[in-house]
N, C-alpha and C positions, 0 to 999 in steps of 0.2 A: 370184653375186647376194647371198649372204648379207653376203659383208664390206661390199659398198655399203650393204645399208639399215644397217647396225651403225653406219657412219659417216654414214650420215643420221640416225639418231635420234642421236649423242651429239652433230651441228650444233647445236640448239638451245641444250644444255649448254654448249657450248665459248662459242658465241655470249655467252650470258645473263652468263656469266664473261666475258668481255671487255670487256662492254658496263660489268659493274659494275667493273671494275678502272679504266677508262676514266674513270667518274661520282668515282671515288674521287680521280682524280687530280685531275682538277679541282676539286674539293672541297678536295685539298693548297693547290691552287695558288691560290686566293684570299686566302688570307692572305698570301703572300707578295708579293700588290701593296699591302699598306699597310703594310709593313715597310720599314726604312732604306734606302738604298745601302750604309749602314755593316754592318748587320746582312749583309746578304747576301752583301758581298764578306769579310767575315771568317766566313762560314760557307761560303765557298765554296774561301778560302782553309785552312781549319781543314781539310775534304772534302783536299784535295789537296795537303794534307801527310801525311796517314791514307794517301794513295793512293802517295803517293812513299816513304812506307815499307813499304807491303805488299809494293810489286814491287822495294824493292832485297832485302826479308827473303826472297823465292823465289830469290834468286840465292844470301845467304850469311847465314844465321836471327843476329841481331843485336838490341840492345836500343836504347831510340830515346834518344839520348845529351842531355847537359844543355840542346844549344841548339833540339833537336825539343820537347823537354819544354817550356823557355820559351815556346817557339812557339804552341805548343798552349794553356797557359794563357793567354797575350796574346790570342788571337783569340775564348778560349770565354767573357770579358768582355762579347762585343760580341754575342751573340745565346744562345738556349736552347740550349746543347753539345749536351743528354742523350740527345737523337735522332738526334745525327749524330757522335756518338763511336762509335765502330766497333773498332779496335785493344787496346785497354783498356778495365776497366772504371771504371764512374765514381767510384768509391772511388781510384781509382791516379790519376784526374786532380787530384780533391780532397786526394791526397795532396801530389802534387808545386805544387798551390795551397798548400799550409802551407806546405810547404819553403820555397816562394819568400816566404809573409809572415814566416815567421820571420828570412830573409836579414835583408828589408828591416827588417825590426823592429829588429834585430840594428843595422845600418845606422842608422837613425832613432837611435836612444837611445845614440848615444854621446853620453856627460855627463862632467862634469868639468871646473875651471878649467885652461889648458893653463900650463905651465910660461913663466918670461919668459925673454927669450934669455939668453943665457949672460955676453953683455957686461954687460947691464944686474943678473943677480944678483950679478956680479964689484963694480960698480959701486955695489951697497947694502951688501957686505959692507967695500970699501974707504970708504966713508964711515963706516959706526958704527966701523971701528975706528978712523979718525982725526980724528974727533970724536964720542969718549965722551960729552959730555954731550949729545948728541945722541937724543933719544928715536926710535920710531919715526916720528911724528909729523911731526916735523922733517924727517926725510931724505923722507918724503913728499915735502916743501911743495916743500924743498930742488928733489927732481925735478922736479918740475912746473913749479914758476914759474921754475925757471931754465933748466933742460933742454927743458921739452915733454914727460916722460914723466909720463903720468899714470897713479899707480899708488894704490892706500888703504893707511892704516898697515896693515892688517889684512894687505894683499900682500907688505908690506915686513917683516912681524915673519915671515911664511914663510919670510924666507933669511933671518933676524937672523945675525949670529953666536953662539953662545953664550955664556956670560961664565961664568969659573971659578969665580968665588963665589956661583952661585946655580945651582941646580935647573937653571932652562930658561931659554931664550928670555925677554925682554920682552916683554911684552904690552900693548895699544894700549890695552886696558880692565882696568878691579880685577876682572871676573868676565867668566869663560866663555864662549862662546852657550850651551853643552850645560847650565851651571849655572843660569843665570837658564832657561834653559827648562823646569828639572826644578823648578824653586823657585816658579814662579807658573802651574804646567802648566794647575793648578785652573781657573785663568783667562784660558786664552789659547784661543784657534778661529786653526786654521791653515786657507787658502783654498789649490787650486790648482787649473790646465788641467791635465788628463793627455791626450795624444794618443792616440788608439785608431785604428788600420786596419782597417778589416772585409776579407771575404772577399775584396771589388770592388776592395780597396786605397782604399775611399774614406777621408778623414780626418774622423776625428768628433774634438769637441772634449767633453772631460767636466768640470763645473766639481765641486769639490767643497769643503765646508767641514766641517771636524770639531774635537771636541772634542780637545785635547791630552791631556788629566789623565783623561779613560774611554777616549779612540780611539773614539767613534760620529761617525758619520757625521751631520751635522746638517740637511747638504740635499746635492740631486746632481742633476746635470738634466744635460742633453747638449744640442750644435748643433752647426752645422758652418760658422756664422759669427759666432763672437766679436767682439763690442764693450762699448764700456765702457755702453753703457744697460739694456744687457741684463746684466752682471755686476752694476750696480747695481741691477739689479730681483732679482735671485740673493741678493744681501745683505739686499734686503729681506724675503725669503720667508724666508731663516735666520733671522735675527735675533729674538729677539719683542722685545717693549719692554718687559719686566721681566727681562729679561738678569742677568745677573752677571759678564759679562765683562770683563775691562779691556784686554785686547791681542788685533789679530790680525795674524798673522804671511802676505805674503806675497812672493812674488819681484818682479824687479823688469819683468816683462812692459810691453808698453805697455799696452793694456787698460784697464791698474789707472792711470787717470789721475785726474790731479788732482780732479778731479769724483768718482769714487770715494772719493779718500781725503778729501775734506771731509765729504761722507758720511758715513762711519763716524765722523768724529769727531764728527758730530751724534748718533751713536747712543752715544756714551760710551765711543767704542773707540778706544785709539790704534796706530799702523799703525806695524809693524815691518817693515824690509822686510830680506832677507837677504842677505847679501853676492854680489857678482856674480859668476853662475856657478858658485855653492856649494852643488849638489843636496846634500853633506852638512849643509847646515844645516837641512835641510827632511826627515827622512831617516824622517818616517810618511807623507808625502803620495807619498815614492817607493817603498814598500813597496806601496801601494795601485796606482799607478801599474804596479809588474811584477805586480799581480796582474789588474788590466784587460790588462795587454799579451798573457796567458798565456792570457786566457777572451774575446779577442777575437773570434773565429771565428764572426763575424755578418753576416750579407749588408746 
């Protein structure tokens, strides 16, 4: 008789536990009716990938290889991971999240003008040498309006040949870009987009405008849909109207349209734009640029 009432009195207890484990789940379960499709099937997906590695690691203890790892990032996008990570901790998923933005970043920012084919630098090196007085200038024109290849003296003094009685190359101008930039630094605001990927991989766009001759930052503001009304309204917040400016220097995005660059020349700026595809002509706004890309780790 004794074991019976022991297990009559702990009924209640068992009961009272049931009843709230019970209230609890349903309590889970309301939120989950005004959540996505999407959410739920990538957290259920996420769930049973976690599961399809626990039971092959009882067969042979292994680590979850680079296409579990993508998997798992790709799904924990689409709803709250933190409570249904299970295998790892969540320091090791937000690891293999960097990894993967660093890839992509990695991926994203290749820069650089690409090299011209092989015939075509064959084909600028045979013209200056068979027509000396031919500047760069010329074999420019020469391509284009007779060939169809359109290149800038600036592309054509890259493969110049050299000439034995002088230093270097021909040059398409009397000075530098790096010298006139270092000669009127005082006075020039350089503008650019930097791309930034947060956590989500989403793409933020960062506008920036800064002093050449101190390197401050003049203004900075972010979005994630650039236009040229909104870039014009950016110049206007930089800018003030006792300026000292005389140049600003930017690439040749579309963005930056016509409407923009009549703008600035109403502000008393005239607008340099830099050669295409020459992040080194630009090479403080890409210093800034790899240091957003390094501090981007933002949701």
């Amino acid at each position: 008789m004794a074991p019976f009432f022991s297990r009559a009195a702990r009924l209640p207890g068992s009961l009272l536990s049931s009843v709230i484990d019970l209230v609890g789940d349903v309590i889970r379960f309301f939120p989950l009716l005004v959540r996505s499709r999407s959410a739920l099937s990538a957290e259920v997906l996420f769930l049973r990938k976690q599961l399809a590695f626990y039971e092959e690691r009882q067969v042979e203890p292994r680590r979850l290889n680079n296409a579990a790892r993508l998997s798992l990032v790709v799904w924990s996008r689409l709803f709250e991971w933190k409570n249904a990570l299970v295998i790892v901790k969540p320091e090791t998923l937000l690891g293999w999240h960097r990894k993967g933005f660093r890839l992509f970043w990695k991926w994203k920012s290749r820069v650089g003008r690409p090299r011209l084919p092989k015939d075509i630098r064959d084909l600028i090196v045979r013209m200056a040498l068979e027509n000396p007085t031919w500047g760069q200038a010329r074999v420019a024109a020469e391509l284009s309006v007779k060939l169809g290849i359109y290149v800038s003296p600036r592309t054509v003094r890259k493969y110049w040949p050299p000439e034995p009685e002088r230093r270097g190359p021909r040059r398409a101008s009397s000075q530098h870009w790096k010298t006139f930039v270092r000669n009127h630094a005082q006075s020039i605001v350089a503008c650019d987009f930097l791309v930034v990927v947060t956590a989500r991989f989403r793409i933020l766009y960062v506008f920036l405008v800064m002093e050449l001759g101190t390197r401050r930052i003049v203004h900075c503001n972010v979005t994630t849909h650039p236009t040229a009304e909104w870039t014009l309204q950016q110049f206007r917040e930089a800018i003030p109207c006792d300026h000292s400016y005389r140049f600003v220097i930017r690439d040749r995005d579309w963005i930056f349209s016509a409407e923009v660059d009549e703008q600035l020349k109403a502000f008393g700026l005239r607008v340099l734009r830099t050669p295409a595809r020459a992040p080194q002509a630009k090479p403080a706004a890409n210093g800034w640029s790899e240091l957003f890309a390094a501090n981007a780790w933002i949701s």
